[in-house]
C-alpha positions as CSV (number, residue, x, y, z in Angstrom):
1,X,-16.2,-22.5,21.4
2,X,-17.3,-26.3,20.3
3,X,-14.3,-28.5,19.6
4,X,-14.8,-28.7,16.3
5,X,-14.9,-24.8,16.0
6,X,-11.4,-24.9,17.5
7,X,-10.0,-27.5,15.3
8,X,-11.1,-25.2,12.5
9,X,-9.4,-22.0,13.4
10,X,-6.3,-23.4,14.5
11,X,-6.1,-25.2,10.6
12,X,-6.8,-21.9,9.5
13,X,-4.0,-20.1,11.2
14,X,-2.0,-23.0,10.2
15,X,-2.9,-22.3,6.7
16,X,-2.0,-18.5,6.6
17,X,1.6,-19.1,8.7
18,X,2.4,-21.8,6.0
19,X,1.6,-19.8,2.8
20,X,4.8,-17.6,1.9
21,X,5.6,-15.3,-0.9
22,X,7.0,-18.2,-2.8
23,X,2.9,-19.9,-2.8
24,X,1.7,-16.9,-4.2
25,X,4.4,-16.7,-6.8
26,X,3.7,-20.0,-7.6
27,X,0.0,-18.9,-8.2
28,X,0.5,-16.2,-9.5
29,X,2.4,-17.6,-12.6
30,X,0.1,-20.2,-12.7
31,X,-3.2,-17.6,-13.6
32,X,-0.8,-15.6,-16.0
33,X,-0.2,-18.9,-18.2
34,X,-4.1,-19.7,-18.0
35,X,-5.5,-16.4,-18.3
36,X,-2.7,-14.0,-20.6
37,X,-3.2,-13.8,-24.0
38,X,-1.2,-11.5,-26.8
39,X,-4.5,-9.8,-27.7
40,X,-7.1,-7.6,-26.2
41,X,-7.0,-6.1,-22.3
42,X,-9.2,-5.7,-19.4
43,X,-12.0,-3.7,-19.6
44,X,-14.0,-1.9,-16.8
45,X,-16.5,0.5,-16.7
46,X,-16.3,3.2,-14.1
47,X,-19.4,3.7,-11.4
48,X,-21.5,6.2,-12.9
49,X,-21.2,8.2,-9.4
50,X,-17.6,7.7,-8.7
51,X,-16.8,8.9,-12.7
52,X,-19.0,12.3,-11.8
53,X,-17.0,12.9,-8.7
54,X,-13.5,11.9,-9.7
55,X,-13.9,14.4,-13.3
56,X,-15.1,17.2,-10.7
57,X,-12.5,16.4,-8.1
58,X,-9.6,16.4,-11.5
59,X,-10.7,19.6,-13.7
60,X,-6.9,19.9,-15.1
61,X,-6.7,16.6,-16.0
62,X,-5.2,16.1,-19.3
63,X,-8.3,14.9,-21.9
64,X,-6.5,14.1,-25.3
65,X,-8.9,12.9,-28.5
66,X,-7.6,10.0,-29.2
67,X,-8.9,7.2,-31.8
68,X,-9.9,4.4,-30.0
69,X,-10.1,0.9,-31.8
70,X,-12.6,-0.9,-29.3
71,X,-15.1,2.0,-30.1
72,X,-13.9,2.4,-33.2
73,X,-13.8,6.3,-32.8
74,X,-12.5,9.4,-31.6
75,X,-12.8,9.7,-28.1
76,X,-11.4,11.5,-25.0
77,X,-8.6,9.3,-23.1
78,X,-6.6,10.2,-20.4
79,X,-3.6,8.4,-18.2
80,X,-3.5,7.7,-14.6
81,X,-1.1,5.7,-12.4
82,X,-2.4,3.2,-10.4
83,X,0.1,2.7,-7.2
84,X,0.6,-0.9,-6.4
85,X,3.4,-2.0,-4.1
86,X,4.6,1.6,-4.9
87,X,5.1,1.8,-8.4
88,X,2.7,3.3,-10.6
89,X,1.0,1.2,-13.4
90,X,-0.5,2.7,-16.2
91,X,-4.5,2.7,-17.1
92,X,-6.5,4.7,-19.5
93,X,-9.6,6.6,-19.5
94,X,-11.6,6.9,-22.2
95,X,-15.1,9.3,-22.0
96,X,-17.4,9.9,-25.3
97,X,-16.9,12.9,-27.1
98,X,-20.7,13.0,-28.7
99,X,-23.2,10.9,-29.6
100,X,-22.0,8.0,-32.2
101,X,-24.8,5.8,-33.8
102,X,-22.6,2.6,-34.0
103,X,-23.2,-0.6,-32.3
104,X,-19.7,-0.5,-31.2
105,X,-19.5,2.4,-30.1
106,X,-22.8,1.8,-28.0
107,X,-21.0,-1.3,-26.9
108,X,-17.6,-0.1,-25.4
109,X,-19.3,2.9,-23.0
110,X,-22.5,0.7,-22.4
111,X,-24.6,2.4,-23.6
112,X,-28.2,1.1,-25.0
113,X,-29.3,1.2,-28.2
114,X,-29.2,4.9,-29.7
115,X,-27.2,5.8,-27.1
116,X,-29.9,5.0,-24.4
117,X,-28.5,6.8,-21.3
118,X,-25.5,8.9,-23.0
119,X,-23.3,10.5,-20.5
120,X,-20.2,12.7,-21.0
121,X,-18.9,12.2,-17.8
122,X,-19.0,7.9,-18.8
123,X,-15.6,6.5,-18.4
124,X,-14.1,2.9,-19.4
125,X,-11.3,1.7,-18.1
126,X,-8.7,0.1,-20.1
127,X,-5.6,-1.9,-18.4
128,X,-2.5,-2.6,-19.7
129,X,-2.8,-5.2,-23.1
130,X,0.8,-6.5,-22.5
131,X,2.8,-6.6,-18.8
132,X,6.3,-4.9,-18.1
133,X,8.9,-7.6,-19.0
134,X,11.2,-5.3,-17.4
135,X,9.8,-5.8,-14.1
136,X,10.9,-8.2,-11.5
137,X,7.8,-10.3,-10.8
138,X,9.3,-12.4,-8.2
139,X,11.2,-9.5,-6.5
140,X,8.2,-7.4,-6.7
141,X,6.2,-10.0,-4.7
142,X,8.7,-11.5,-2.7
143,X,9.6,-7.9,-1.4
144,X,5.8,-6.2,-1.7
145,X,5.5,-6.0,2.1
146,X,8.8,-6.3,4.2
147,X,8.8,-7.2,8.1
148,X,10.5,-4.0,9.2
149,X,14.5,-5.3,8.9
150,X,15.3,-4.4,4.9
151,X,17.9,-7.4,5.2
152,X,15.4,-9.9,5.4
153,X,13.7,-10.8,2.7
154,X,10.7,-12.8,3.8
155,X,7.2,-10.5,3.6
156,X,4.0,-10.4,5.7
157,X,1.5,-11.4,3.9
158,X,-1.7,-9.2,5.2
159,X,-4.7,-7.7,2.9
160,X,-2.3,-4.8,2.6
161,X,0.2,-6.9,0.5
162,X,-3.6,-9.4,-1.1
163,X,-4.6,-6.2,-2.2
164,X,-1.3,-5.2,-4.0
165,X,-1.2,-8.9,-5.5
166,X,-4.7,-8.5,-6.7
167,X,-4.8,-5.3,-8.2
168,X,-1.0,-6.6,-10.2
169,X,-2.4,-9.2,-11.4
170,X,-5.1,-7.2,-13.9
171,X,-3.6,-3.8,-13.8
172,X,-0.3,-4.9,-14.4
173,X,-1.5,-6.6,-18.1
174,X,-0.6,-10.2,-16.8
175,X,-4.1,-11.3,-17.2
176,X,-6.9,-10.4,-19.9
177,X,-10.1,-11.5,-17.4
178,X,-11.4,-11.2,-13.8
179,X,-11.6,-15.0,-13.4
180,X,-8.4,-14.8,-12.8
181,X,-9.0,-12.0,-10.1
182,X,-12.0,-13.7,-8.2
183,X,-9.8,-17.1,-8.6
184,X,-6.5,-15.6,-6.3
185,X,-8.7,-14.2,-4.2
186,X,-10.5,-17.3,-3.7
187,X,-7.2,-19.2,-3.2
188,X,-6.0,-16.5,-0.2
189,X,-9.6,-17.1,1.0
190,X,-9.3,-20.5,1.3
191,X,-5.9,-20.5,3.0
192,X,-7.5,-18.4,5.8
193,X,-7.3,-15.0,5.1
194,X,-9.5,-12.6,6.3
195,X,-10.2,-10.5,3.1
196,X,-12.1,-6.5,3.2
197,X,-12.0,-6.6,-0.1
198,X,-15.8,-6.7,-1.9
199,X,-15.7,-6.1,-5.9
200,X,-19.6,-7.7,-6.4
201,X,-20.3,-4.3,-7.6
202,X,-19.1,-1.7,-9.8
203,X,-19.0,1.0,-7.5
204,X,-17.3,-1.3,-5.3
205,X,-14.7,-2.4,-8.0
206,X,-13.8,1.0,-9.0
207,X,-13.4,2.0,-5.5
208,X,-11.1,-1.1,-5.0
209,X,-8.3,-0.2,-8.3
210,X,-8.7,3.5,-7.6
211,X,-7.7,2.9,-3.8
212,X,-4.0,5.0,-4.6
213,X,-3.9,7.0,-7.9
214,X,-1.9,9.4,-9.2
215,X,-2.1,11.6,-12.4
216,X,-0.5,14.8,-13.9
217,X,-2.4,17.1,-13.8
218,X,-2.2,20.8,-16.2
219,X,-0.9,23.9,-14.3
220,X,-3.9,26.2,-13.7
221,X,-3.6,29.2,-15.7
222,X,-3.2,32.3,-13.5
223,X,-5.8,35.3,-14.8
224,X,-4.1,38.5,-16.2
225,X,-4.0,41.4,-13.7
């Protein structure tokens, strides 16, 4: 390895020892003041293929008609719990019921004019539109990943505890854009972190927030004898 190669890891490593829970928190507050507003929430359309797999791998999932003001109709919407730092966070699904001629209808599930390329089994995602004021940020990220000994209070950051910080940061409603998302992950980048995480795609990106799910699910009806 050249010299110059050497100096460059070692300022790397440097970087990663030096960043603590208390950078991040710093960060983290600082995208939530640039990027939160009052109004609106993150929206994200589901891969196609993962939305097939995951209504056929979920048949007792609960499917409510629900009036949706994006698409300014009645569509199907359902809840699921997206686990982060093990807690559950709330998202919605929302799939078309039928065919609506209505630009914003057409707009919201993506689809093309006339409903070019209609699909029932299309879902949007919708995150949180306000965060939890209830919930300990600071705790939540000082204690996300703990070194082993519950008495200390310092974490590891890893990609285990980047990917917890990510996903928080839009699921959890304390942003409304994924600037803010491909910003923090730029910043752990740059302070040497070695990140799996690829969300250039939306097959990739749904893969990413549904990494740990959990939803409630109807009891199966048992036939009469």
């Amino acid at each position: 390895m050249a010299e110059s190669e050497s100096v460059s890891v070692h300022e790397m490593t440097n970087k990663t020892q030096n960043t603590t829970y208390t950078d991040v928190i710093k960060k983290f507050k600082d995208l939530q003041t640039r990027y939160y507003t009052e109004s609106g929430c993150v929206i994200t359309t589901m891969n196609d293929e993962f939305a097939k797999d995951f209504i056929d791998k979920h048949p007792n999932l609960v499917w409510s008609e629900k009036y949706n003001k994006y698409a300014e109709a009645v569509v199907f919407t359902a809840k699921v719990n997206i686990i982060i730092f093990g807690k559950p966070f709330a998202v919605y699904l929302h799939r078309p019921i039928k065919q609506i001629h209505r630009w914003e209808y057409e707009y919201f599930f993506g689809f093309g004019g006339h409903n070019k390329g209609f699909s029932h089994n299309r879902i949007v995602t919708t995150f949180q539109n306000s965060y939890d004021k209830g919930v300990d940020i600071e705790y939540l990220l000082m204690t996300g990943t703990l070194t082993g000994d519950d008495s200390n209070n310092s974490c590891i950051i890893d990609e285990k505890y980047i990917k917890n910080v990510l996903k928080l940061l839009v699921v959890g409603g304390y942003v409304k854009g994924w600037d803010a998302f491909t910003d923090f992950e730029k910043w752990f980048k740059e302070r040497g972190f070695t990140l799996e995480v690829n969300t250039d795609t939306s097959s990739r990106m749904t893969s990413f927030i549904f990494e740990d799910y959990e939803l409630v699910e109807m009891p199966v009806k048992q036939s009469e004898s």
